[in-house]
N, C-alpha and C positions, 0 to 999 in steps of 0.2 A: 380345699379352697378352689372355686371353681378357675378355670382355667378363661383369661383376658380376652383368646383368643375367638371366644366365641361371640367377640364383637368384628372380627377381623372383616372388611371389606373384600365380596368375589373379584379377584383380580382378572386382569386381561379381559375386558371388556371393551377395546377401542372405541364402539361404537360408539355411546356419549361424546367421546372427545371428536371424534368425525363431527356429531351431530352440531356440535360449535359453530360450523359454515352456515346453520339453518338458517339465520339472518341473510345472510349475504347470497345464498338463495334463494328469499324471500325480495331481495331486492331485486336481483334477477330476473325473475322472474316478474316484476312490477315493472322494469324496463321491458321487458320485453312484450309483456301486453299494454304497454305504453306506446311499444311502436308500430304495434300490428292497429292500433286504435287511429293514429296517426294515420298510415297507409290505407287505414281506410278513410278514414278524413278526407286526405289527400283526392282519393279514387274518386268518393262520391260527389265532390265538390270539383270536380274540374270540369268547364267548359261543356255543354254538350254539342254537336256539331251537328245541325240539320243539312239534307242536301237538298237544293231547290231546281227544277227545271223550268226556262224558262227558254223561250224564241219568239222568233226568228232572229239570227244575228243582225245587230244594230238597230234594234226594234226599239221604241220607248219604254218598251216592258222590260227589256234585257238593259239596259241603261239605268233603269229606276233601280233594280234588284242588286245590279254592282253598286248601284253608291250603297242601299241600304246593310249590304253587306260588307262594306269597308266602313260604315261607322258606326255600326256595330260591334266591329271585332276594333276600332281604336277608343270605344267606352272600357271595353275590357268590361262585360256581364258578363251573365250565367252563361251565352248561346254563342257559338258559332255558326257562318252563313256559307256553305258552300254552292256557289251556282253555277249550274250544268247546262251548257248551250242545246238548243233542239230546236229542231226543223221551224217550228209550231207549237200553237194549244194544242192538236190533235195526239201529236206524237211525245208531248209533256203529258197529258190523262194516258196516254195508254202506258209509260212509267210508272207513274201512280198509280194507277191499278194494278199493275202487276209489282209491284212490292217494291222498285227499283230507284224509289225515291223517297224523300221526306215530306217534300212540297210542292205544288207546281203552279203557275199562273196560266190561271185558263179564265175564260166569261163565262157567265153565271149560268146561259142558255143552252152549253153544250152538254154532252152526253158525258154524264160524270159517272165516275165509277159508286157503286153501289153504298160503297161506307164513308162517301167524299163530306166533308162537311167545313164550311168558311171557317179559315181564321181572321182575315182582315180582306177589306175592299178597298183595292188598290186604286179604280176610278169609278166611274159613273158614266156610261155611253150612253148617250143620248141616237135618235134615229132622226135623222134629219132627210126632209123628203125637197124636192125642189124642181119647177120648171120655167126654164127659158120665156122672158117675156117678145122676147125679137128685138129686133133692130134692123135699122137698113140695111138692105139686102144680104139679111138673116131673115128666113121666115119662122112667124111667130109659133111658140106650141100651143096645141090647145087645152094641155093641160090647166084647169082652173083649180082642182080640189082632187081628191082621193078616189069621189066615187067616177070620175072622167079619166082615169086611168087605164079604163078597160079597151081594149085592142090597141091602146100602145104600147112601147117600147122603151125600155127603164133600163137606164146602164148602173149599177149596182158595184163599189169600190168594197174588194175583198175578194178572194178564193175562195175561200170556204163555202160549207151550207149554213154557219151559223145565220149569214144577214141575207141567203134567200127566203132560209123558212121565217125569218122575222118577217119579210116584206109580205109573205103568204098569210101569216097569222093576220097583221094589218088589212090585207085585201081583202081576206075573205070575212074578218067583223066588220067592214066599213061597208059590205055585200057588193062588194066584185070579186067576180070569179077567178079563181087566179091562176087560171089555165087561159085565159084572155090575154093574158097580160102577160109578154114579152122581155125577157132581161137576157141581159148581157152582162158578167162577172169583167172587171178589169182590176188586177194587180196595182199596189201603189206606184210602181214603176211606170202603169201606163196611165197616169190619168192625165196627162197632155193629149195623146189618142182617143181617151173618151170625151174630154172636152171639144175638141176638132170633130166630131161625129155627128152632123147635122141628122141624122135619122133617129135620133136619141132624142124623146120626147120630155124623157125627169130623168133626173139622176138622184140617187141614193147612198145617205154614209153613215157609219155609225161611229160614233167617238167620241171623246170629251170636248166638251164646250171650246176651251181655250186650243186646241190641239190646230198644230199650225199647217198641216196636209187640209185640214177642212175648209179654213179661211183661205188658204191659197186657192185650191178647187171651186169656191163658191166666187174668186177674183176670176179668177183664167175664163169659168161659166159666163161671168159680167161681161168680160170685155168682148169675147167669140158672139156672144148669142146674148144679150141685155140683159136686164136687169132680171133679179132669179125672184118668181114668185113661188114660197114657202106653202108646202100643204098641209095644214095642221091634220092631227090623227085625233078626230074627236070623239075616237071610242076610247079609247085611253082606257079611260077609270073600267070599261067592260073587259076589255083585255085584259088589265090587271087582274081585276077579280077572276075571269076564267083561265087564267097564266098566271099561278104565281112569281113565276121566276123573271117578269117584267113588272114593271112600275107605272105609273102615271104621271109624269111632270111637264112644267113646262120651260122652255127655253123663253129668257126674256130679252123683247127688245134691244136692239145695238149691240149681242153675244159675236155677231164675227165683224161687224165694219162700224163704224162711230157715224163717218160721213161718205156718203151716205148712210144710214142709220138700217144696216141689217141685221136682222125681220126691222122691219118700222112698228110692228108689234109682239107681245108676247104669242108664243102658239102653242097649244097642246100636241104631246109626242108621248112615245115609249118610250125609258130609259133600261136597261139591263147593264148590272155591276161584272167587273171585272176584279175579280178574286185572287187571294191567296187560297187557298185549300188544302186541306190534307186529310190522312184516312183515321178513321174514331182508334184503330190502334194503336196511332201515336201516341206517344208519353203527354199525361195533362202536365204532368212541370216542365215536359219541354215546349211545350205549346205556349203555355202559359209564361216562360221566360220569355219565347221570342216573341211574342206579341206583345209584353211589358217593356222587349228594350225596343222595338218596332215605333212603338208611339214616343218612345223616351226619347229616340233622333230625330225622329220627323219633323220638328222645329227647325233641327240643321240642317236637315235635306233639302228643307224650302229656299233658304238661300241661295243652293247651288242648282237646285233641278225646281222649278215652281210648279211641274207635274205632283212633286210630293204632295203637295197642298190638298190632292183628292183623296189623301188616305182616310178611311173612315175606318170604323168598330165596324163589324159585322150585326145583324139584328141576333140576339140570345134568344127570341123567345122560341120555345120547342114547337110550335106549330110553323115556322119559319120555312119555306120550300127547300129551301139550303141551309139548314140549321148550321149554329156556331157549333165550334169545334170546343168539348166541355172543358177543356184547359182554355182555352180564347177566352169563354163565356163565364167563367170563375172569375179571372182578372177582370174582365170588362163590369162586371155586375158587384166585384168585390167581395165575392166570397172565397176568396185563394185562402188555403190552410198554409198556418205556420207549419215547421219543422215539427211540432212536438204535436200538433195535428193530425200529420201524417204516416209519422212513425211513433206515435205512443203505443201502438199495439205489440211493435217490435220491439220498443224500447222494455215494455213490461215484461216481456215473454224473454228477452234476454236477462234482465234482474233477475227473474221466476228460474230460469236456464242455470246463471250463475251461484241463486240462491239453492237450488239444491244439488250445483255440482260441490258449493263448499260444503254441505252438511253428508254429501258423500265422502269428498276430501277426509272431512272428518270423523265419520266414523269409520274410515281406512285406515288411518293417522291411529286411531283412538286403539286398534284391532292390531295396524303393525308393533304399537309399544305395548301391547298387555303383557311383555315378559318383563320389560322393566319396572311395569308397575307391581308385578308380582314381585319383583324382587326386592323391591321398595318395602311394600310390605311385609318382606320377611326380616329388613332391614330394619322396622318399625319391631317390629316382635323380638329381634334378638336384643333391640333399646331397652324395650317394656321389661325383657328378662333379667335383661344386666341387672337392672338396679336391686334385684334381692340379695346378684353376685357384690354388688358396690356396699349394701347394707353389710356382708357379712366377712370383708376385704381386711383382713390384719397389718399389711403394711402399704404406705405410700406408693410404692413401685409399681406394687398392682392396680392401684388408683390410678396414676399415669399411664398405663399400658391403657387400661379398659377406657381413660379420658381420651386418648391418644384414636385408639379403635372410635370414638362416637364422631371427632373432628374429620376420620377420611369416612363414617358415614354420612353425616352431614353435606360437607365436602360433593359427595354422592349425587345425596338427595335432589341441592339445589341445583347442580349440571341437569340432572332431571326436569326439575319444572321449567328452567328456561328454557329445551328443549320441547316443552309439552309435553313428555311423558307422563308426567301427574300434575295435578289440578290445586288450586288453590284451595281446597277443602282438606284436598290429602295432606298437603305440606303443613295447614294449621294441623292437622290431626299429628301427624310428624313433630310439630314442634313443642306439642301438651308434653309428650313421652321426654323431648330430650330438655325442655324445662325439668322434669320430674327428676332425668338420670340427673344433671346436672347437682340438683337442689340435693339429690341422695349423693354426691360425691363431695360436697361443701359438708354435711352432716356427718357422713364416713371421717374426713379428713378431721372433724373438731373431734369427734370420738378415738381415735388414733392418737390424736395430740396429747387429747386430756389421759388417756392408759399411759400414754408416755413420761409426760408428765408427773403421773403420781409413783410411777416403777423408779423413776428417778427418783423426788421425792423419797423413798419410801427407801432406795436404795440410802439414800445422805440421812437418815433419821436411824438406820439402822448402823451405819460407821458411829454415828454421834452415841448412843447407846450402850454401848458395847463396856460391859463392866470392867475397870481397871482391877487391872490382878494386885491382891494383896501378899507381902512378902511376909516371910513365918517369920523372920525374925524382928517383924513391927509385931506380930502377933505374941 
């Protein structure tokens, strides 16, 4: 009789029963690349903080950029506005070009650093030319126009060289030599001194329309020395063309006094923008935010500061002398990429990433259990064999041992497939064999019964039988 035992289960195996946490490592491990997804969520979406330079202290430029920068940051966008006090435009581009900012306010005409390119235009300076018409013992100038400027004396509002070389570029397309012609630079702090200065034939300024230095300097000019006559610049449109970085427009009638009505006409001038800029290495989503929430306040700036009112887009088009900044110029024209836009290529390449770390996963997984699976199958084979043992089993006892041995294989098996260790192909294959043992120990057990049965039987037919003894003396 074969012996039961050759169903018996290899014991002391822990592993499978370790293997049982495998869920709860699998959860685990979901939390945990749940949080690392998170933290990067977290990362990529917070705030990006640009730093801006801007002067001279108490300047209207430096005044514009705090407010823009405080409501800004109470929308709560994408961007954060840090603004950095400096000298000046000069000593903000030299910043800028050296890597030590993100943004700076400078005019459109000065010496920009090499990869400087607009994101927004923060005014519009017009060039405003003008001479003394006289009054009582004030004598008159003789300045009448542009080309009668030559051997006089032009006092010019601003330090810099930005608004002498403008007055050069004007002098010398209007054909005066501008080596004739005489200036004098005065600081905004002095133009009470350049006003008071009878030897000062024109005076010169460059700024927005509305800007209140300009109308006060063109009052102070009225009252010292008469009424101011305006010199238009009517090469304008030539300038432009051979300058891009100037414009052609013109100032209209009654721009700085109502009554009397100054200009009493429209006049042609230069204008040159006063910019936001920044370097083409900037981030375009960060460009592109701050310039999205930039125009998204500028409604409420105008409320509080009515300088906002000059904010304009920058020109996109790539022939541009100060081309937009490609993140400006996306937003302004309306081709900013969504999210999946701009990282569908990461997005893929992570899937494509994770899709073959899992089919590594797996066939590591597949490689570390191949003793289990072997064993499985030896556990199938010893199934397949039993049942010739189950076919040929004389008493119940043995039937239960060898049913007994197929319950802790089974038992086995399925710890196994939950596990992973074999596959739902195996397991069917598994369970052909232990339908089979099963159906040959149902079979076993009616053939055991019925031998039983008939030995009994067979024992009660042979008591009933059994000849009564005759006595001799009936015989």
């Amino acid at each position: 009789m074969p012996e039961p035992s050759n169903l018996s289960v290899t014991r002391g195996v822990p592993s499978r029963r370790r293997n049982r946490l495998g869920p709860w490592l699998a959860v685990a491990s979901l939390l945990s690349l749940l949080t690392v997804a998170l933290a990067l969520a977290y990362w990529a979406w917070q705030p990006a903080t640009l730093r801006i330079v801007v002067g001279p202290a108490g300047s209207d430029d430096q005044t514009l950029v705090l407010a823009i920068a405080k409501a800004i940051e109470a929308k709560g966008g994408a961007v954060r506005l840090t603004p950095i006090e400096t000298d000046g435009t000069l000593q903000s581009l030299n910043l800028l070009g050296s890597g030590k900012t993100d943004l700076a306010v400078a005019r459109g005409d000065l010496a920009m650093p090499s990869d400087a390119n607009s994101v927004a235009i923060l005014r519009r300076n017009f060039v405003l030319l003008w001479a003394p018409t006289g009054r009582k013992g004030v004598p008159k100038s003789k300045v009448t126009d542009i080309a009668s400027l030559s051997g006089r004396r032009i006092g010019i509002v601003g330090l810099g060289d930005a608004n002498l070389n403008l007055l050069r570029v004007i002098l010398g397309e209007s054909g005066v030599n501008p080596q004739k012609v005489t200036t004098t630079q005065f600081g905004t702090d002095r133009i009470s001194e350049m006003t008071q200065d009878t030897t000062l034939d024109a005076f010169m300024m460059v700024g927005a329309l509305d800007d209140k230095i300009i109308a006060e300097t063109i009052a102070a000019t009225t009252r010292l020395r008469g009424e101011p006559k305006f010199l238009s610049v009517d090469v304008s449109e030539a300038i432009a063309e051979r300058h891009p970085l100037y414009e052609s427009e013109e100032i209209p009638a009654g721009a700085f006094a109502a009554a009397p009505q100054r200009p009493d006409d429209k006049i042609e001038t230069i204008a040159v923008n006063h910019l936001i800029v920044a370097p083409t290495s900037l981030s375009e989503d960060a460009v592109g935010a701050f310039t999205r929430e930039l125009f998204a306040v500028r409604p409420s700036l105008v409320k509080e500061l009515p300088g906002a009112s000059h904010i304009q887009k920058p020109d996109t088009d790539k022939d541009a002398a100060l081309p937009a900044h490609p993140g400006a110029a996306a937003y302004i024209d309306g081709n900013e990429r969504s999210f999946i836009d701009k990282y569908s290529d990461y997005i893929w390449g992570v899937v494509l990433l994770l899709s073959g770390l899992g089919s590594v996963a797996a066939w590591l997984r597949h490689y570390l259990r191949r003793e289990e699976r072997s064993e499985n199958a030896l556990h199938r084979d010893r199934l397949l064999n039993a049942i010739s043992s189950v076919r040929e089993a004389t008493s119940l006892d043995d039937l239960a041992a060898m049913q007994g041995a197929a319950d802790d294989i089974l038992r086995e098996t399925l710890v196994c497939h939950e596990d992973g260790a074999i596959e739902d192909g195996d397991l069917a294959a598994f369970g052909l064999v232990l339908a089979q043992f099963h159906q040959a120990i149902v079979d076993r057990r009616a053939v055991i019964a019925q031998i039983r049965h008939a030995d009994a039987a067979q024992k009660s037919d042979g008591a009933v039988l059994q000849p009564f003894p005759i006595s001799t003396a009936a015989r």
